[in-house]
C-alpha positions as CSV (number, residue, x, y, z in Angstrom):
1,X,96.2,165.6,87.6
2,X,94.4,163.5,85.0
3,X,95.3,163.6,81.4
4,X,91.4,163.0,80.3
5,X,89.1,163.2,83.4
6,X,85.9,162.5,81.1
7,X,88.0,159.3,80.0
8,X,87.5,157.9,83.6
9,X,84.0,159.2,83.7
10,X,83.3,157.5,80.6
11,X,84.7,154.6,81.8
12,X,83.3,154.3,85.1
13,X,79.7,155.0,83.1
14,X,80.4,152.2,81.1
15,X,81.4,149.4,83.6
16,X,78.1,150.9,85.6
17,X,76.2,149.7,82.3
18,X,78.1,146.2,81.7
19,X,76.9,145.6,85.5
20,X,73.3,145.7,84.4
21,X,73.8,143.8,81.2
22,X,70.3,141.8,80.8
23,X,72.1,138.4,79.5
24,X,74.3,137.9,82.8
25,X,71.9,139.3,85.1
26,X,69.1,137.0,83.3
27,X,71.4,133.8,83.1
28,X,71.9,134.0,86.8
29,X,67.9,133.7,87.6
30,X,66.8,131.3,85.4
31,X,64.0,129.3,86.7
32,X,63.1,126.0,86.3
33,X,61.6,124.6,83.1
34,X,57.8,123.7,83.5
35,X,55.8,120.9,81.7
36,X,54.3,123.2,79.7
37,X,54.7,126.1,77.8
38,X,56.7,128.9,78.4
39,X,55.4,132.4,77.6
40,X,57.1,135.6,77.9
41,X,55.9,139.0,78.5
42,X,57.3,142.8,79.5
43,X,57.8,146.1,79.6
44,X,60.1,148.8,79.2
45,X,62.7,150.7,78.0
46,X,65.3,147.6,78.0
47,X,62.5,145.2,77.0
48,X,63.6,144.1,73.5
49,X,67.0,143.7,75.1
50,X,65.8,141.4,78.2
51,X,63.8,139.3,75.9
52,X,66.8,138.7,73.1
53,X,69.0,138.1,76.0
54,X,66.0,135.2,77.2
55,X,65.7,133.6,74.2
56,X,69.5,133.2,74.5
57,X,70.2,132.0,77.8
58,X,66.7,129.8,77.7
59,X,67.4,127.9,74.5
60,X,64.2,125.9,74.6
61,X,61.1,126.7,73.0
62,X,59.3,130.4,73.9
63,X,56.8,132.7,72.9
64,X,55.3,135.9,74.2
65,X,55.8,139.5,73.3
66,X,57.1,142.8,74.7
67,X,56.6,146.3,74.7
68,X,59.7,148.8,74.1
69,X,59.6,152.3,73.4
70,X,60.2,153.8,69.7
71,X,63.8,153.4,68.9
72,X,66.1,151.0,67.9
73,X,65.4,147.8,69.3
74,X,67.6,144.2,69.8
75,X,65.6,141.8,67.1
76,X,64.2,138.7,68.3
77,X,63.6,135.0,67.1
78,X,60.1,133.3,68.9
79,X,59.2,137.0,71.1
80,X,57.6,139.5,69.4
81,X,58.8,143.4,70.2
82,X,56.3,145.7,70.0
83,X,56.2,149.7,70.1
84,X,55.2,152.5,71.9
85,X,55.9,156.3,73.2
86,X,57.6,157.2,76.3
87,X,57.4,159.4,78.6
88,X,53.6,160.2,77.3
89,X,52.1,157.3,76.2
90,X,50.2,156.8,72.9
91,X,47.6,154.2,70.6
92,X,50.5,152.0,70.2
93,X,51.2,151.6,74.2
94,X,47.1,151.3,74.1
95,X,47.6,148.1,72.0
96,X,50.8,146.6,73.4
97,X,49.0,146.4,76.9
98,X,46.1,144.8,75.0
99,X,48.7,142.1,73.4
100,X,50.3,141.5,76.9
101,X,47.2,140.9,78.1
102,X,45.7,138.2,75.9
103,X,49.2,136.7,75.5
104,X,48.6,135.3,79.1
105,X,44.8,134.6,79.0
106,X,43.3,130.5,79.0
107,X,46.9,129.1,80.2
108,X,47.0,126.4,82.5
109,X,49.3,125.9,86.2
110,X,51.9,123.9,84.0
111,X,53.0,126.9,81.9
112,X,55.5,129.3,82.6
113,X,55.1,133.4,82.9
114,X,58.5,134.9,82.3
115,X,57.5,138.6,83.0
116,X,60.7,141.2,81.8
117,X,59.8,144.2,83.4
118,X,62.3,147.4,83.2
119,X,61.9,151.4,83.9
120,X,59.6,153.0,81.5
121,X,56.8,150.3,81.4
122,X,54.5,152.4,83.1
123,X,54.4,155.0,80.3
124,X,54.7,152.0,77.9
125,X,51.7,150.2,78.9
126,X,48.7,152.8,79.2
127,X,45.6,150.6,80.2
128,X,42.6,153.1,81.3
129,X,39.9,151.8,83.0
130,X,36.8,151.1,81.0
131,X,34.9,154.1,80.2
132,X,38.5,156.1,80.1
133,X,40.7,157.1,77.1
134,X,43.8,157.4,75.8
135,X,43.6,161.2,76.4
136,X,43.0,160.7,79.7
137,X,45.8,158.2,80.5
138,X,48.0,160.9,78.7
139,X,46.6,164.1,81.3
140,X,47.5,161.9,84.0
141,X,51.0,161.1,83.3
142,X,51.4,164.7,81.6
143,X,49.9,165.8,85.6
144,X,52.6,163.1,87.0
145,X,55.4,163.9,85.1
146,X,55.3,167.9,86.0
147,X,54.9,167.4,89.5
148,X,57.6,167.1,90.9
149,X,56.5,163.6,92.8
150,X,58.8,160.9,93.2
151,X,58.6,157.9,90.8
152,X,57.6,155.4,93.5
153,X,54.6,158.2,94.5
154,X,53.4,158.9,90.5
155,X,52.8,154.7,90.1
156,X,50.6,154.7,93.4
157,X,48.7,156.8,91.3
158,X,49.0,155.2,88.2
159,X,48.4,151.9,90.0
160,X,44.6,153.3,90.4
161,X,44.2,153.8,87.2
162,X,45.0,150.7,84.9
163,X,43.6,147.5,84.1
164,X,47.2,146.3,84.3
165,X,49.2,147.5,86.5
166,X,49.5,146.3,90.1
167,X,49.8,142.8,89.7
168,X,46.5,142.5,87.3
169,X,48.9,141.3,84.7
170,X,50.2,138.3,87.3
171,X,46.6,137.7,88.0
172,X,44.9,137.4,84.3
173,X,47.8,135.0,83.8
174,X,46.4,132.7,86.9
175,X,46.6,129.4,87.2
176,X,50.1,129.7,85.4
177,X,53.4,130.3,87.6
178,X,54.6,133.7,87.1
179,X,58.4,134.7,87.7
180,X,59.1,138.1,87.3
181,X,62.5,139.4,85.9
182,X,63.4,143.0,86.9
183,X,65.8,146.1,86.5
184,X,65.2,148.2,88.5
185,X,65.0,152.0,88.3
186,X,63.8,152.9,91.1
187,X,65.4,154.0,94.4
188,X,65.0,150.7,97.3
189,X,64.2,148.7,94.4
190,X,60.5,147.9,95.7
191,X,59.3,145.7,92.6
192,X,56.4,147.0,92.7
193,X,57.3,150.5,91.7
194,X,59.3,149.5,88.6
195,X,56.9,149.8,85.4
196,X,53.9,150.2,88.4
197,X,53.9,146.6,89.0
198,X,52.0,144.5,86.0
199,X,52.9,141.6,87.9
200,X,53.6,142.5,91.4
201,X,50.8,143.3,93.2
202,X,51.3,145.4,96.5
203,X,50.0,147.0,99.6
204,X,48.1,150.0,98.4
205,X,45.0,152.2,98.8
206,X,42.9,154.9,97.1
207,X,43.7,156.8,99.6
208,X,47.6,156.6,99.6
209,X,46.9,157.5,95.4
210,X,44.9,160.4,96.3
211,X,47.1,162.0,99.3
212,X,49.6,161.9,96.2
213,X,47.2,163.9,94.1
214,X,46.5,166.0,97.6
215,X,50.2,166.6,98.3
216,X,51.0,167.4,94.7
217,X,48.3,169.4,94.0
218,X,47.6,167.5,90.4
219,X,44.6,168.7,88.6
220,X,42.7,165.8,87.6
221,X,39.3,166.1,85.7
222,X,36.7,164.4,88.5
223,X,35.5,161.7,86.7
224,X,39.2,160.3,87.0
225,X,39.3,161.5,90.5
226,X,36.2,159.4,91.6
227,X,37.8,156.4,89.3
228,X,40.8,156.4,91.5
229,X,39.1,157.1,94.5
230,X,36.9,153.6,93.6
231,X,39.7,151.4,92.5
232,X,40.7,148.5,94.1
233,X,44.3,146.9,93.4
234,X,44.4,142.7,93.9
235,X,45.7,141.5,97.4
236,X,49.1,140.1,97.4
237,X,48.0,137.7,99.7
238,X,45.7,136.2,96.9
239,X,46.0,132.6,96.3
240,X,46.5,133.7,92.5
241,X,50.1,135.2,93.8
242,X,50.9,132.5,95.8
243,X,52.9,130.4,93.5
244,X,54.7,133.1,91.6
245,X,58.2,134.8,92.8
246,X,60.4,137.9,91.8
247,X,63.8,138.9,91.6
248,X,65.5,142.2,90.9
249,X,68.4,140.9,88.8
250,X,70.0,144.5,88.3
251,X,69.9,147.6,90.1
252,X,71.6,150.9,90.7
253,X,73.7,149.5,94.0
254,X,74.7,147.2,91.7
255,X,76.2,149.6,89.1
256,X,77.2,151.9,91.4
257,X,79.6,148.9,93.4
258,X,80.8,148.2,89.9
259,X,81.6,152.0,88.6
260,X,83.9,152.3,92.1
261,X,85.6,149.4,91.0
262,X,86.5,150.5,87.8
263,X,87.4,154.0,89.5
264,X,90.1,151.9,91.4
265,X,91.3,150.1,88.1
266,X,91.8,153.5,87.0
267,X,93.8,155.0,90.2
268,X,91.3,156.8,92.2
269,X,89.7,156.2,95.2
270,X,85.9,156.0,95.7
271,X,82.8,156.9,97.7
272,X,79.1,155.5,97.3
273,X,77.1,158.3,98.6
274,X,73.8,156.6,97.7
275,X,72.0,154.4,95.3
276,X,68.8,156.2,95.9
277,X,68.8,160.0,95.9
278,X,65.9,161.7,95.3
279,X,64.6,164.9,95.5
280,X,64.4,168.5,93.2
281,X,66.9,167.8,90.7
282,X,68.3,171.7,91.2
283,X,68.9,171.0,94.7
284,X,70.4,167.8,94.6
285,X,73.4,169.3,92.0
286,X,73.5,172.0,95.3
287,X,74.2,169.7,97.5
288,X,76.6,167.4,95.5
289,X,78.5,171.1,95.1
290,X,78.7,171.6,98.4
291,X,80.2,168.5,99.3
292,X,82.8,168.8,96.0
293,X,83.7,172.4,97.4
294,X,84.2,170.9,100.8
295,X,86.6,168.3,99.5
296,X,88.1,170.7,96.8
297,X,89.0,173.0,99.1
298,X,89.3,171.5,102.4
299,X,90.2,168.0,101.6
300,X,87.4,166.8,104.2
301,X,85.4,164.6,104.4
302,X,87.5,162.5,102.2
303,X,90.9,162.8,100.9
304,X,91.6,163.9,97.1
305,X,91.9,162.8,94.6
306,X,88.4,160.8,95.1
307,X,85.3,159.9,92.7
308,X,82.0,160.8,94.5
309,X,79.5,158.5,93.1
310,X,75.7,158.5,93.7
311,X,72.3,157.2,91.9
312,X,68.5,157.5,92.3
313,X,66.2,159.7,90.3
314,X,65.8,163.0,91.3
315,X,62.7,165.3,90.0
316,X,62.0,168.2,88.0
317,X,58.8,170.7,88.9
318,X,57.9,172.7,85.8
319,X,55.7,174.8,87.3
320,X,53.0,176.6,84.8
321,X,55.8,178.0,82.8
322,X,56.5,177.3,79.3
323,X,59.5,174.5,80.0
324,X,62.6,174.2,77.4
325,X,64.3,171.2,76.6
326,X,66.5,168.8,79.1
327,X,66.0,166.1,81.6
328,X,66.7,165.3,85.3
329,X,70.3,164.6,84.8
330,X,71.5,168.1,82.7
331,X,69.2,169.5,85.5
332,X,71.6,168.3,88.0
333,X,73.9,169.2,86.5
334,X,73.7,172.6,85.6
335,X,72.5,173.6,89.0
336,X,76.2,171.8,89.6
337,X,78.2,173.9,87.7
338,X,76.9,176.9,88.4
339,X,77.4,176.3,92.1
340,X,81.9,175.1,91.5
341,X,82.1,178.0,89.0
342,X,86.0,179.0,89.1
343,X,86.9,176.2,91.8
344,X,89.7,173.8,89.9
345,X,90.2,170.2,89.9
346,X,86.2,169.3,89.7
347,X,84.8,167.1,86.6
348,X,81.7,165.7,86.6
349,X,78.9,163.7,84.7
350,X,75.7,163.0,84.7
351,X,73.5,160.9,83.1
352,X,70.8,158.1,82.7
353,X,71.9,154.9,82.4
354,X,69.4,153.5,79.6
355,X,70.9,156.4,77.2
356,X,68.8,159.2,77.3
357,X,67.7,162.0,79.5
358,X,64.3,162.7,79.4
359,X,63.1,163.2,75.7
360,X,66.2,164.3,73.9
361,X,69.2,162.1,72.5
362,X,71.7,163.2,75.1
363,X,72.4,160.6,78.3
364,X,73.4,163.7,80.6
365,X,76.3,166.4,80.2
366,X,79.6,167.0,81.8
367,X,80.6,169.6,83.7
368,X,83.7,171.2,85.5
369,X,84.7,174.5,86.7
370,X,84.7,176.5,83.7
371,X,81.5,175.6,82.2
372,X,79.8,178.8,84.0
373,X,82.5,181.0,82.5
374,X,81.9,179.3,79.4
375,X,78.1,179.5,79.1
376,X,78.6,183.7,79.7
377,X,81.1,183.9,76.6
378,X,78.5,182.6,74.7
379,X,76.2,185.9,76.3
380,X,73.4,183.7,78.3
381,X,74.4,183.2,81.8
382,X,73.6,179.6,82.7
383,X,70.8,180.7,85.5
384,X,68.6,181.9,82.5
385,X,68.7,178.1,81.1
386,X,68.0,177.0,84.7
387,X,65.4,178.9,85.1
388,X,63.6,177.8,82.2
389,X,64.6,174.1,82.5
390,X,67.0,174.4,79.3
391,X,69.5,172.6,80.3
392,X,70.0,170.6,77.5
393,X,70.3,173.5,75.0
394,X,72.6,175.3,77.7
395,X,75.7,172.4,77.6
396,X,74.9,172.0,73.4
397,X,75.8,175.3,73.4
398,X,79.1,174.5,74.8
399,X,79.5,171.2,73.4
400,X,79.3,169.5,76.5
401,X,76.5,166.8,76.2
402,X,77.2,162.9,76.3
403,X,75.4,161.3,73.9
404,X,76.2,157.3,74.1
405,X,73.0,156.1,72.7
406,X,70.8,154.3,74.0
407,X,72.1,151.3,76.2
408,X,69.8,148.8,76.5
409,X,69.3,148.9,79.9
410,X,67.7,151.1,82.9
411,X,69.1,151.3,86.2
412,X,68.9,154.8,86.9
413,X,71.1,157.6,86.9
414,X,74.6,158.2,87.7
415,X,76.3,160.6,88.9
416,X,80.2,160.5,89.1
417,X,82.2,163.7,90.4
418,X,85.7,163.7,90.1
419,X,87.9,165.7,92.3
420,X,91.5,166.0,91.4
């Protein structure tokens, strides 16, 4: 038996972290300095990170600007940080994308596009079409975000409905060279789901975006409908593309190899079960149960004691319900603990690696066989709270949230069960 489980979990969330620090990950994809100037732009919720850790590892000249959620931010020398809200965007996202924008208008095929693009940029950089509003960029990601759909599905849709997204960043910036920088969030890492693409520009139709709205039965007002039905995304193949390139220089495989390694350091075997989970975040904190039980109790499919690891971004569908607070990851989790209530030897976390799940201050919880019992000594049984997708209020209850801050970073979540 461990002394501390949550000490290993801590420090296997940690190393996952350090894996997707933006300075090494940046230093190892540094292009090649061009004649002329060299501008930076981005998006996201590591964005003032990734641009303090440029302006480090570039040590030449810069300038540009990014746009990172409200918060604390990393200052910056030559780049300027802008703000704005996340997960529904607001004026000041309405602004950024405007700065972004004319940051990369009248250069010439000598400069240099340094594009830092992280999860959260979508949100972050509300562009409507023209005759569109704020209001109405708000509905549609309000419409997105209670859905259910899976990130890569919600920026199809966002994709038809911006002035930036889908490479029309990349292509206002034309004749410049364009390299885009990216940590990814979402599961398979296609860049052009991460932020919905400002500067990667992808194979995609109207009518992809509205199956999407089919499938998920979003109720969009039809003036948006027949916008999105209209739109046109730029061809990849476009000579404007032709000279730019992209990386994804962090990623959840990434910080899942590293958070095994750690698990080793510390004396226990692990398993990768995935880097790209996705799904009904109640479901998937099923089927992780079922799989701890299995090795709890029959010591198959893998031998105790053993750290099941696993990343992706799973979903939550609030339904027409009035909704509590909580996020994908105490979600999970919940639905986790109710399902080993009473089994021994289980410890779990779960939580998003940039610091915060969903819109409260709490990364995730932890969990382990008596946090059932302990939710009912406190009179609610912990079905109530999943219910009404309270599961942050359900583990502050019992003192059980992990609350790191945020990290600078955004590879998706993590989720590390520890079976004794």
């Amino acid at each position: 038996m461990f002394a501390d489980p949550r000490y290993l979990l801590r420090q296997v969330f940690q190393r996952a972290v350090e894996a997707a620090d933006p300075y090494q990950a940046i230093l190892r994809h540094l292009p090649d300095r061009p004649k002329g100037r060299t501008i930076v732009v981005g998006a996201g919720k590591a964005a003032s990170q990734m641009a303090a850790a440029f302006e480090r590892a570039w040590n030449a000249p810069v300038e540009g600007c990014v746009v990172a959620r409200h918060g604390p931010i990393e200052p910056c020398h030559s780049i300027k940080v802008l703000q704005a809200a996340h997960p529904v965007p607001d004026e000041a996202g309405i602004a950024g994308a405007k700065a972004l924008l004319q940051q990369v208008q009248g250069l010439h095929d000598e400069d240099l596009v340094i594009a830092l693009i992280s999860g959260g940029g979508s949100s972050l950089l509300p562009s409507p079409p023209d005759g569109f509003s704020l209001v109405d960029e708000a509905a549609l990601n309000r419409a997105l975000l209670a859905s259910g759909a899976p990130i890569s599905a919600m920026n199809v849709v966002r994709a038809h409905f911006s002035t930036i997204k889908a490479g029309r960043l990349a292509a206002v910036a034309y004749p410049a060279r364009v390299v885009s920088l990216i940590v990814s969030d979402v599961p398979g890492d296609h860049p052009a789901f991460v932020a919905s693409g400002p500067t990667v520009p992808d194979h995609m139709s109207a009518e992809a975006a509205l199956q999407i709205i089919r499938d998920y039965r979003l109720e969009l007002a039809p003036a948006m409908l027949a916008e999105i039905a209209a739109a046109k995304v730029p061809d990849p193949t476009s000579q404007h593309f032709a000279r730019n390139s992209v990386h994804i220089i962090a990623s959840a495989a990434v910080s899942l190899t590293a958070a095994a390694e750690a698990a080793r350091n510390l004396g226990v075997e692990a398993v990768i079960l995935s880097d790209s989970i996705e799904g009904e975040a109640k479901e998937i904190g099923l089927m992780h149960a079922a799989l701890a039980r299995e090795v709890a109790l029959k010591n198959n499919p893998f031998k105790k004691p053993v750290l099941l690891l696993s990343g992706g971004e799973t979903t939550v569908t609030l339904g027409a319900g009035t909704a509590g607070k909580g996020g994908r990851n105490t979600e999970f989790l919940l639905s986790f603990a109710l399902a080993i209530d009473g089994i021994a030897g289980i410890n779990a976390l779960a939580a998003d690696t940039d610091g915060i799940d969903g819109s409260e201050n709490n990364a995730g919880a932890y969990c382990d066989s008596t946090t059932a019992a302990r939710l009912r000594q406190t009179g609610r049984d912990g079905r109530s709270f999943l219910v009404a997708h309270n599961a942050y209020e359900a583990f502050e209850r019992i003192g059980n949230l992990f609350v790191p801050g945020p990290t600078g970073t955004n590879v998706n979540d993590l989720r590390a069960i520890l079976i004794e």
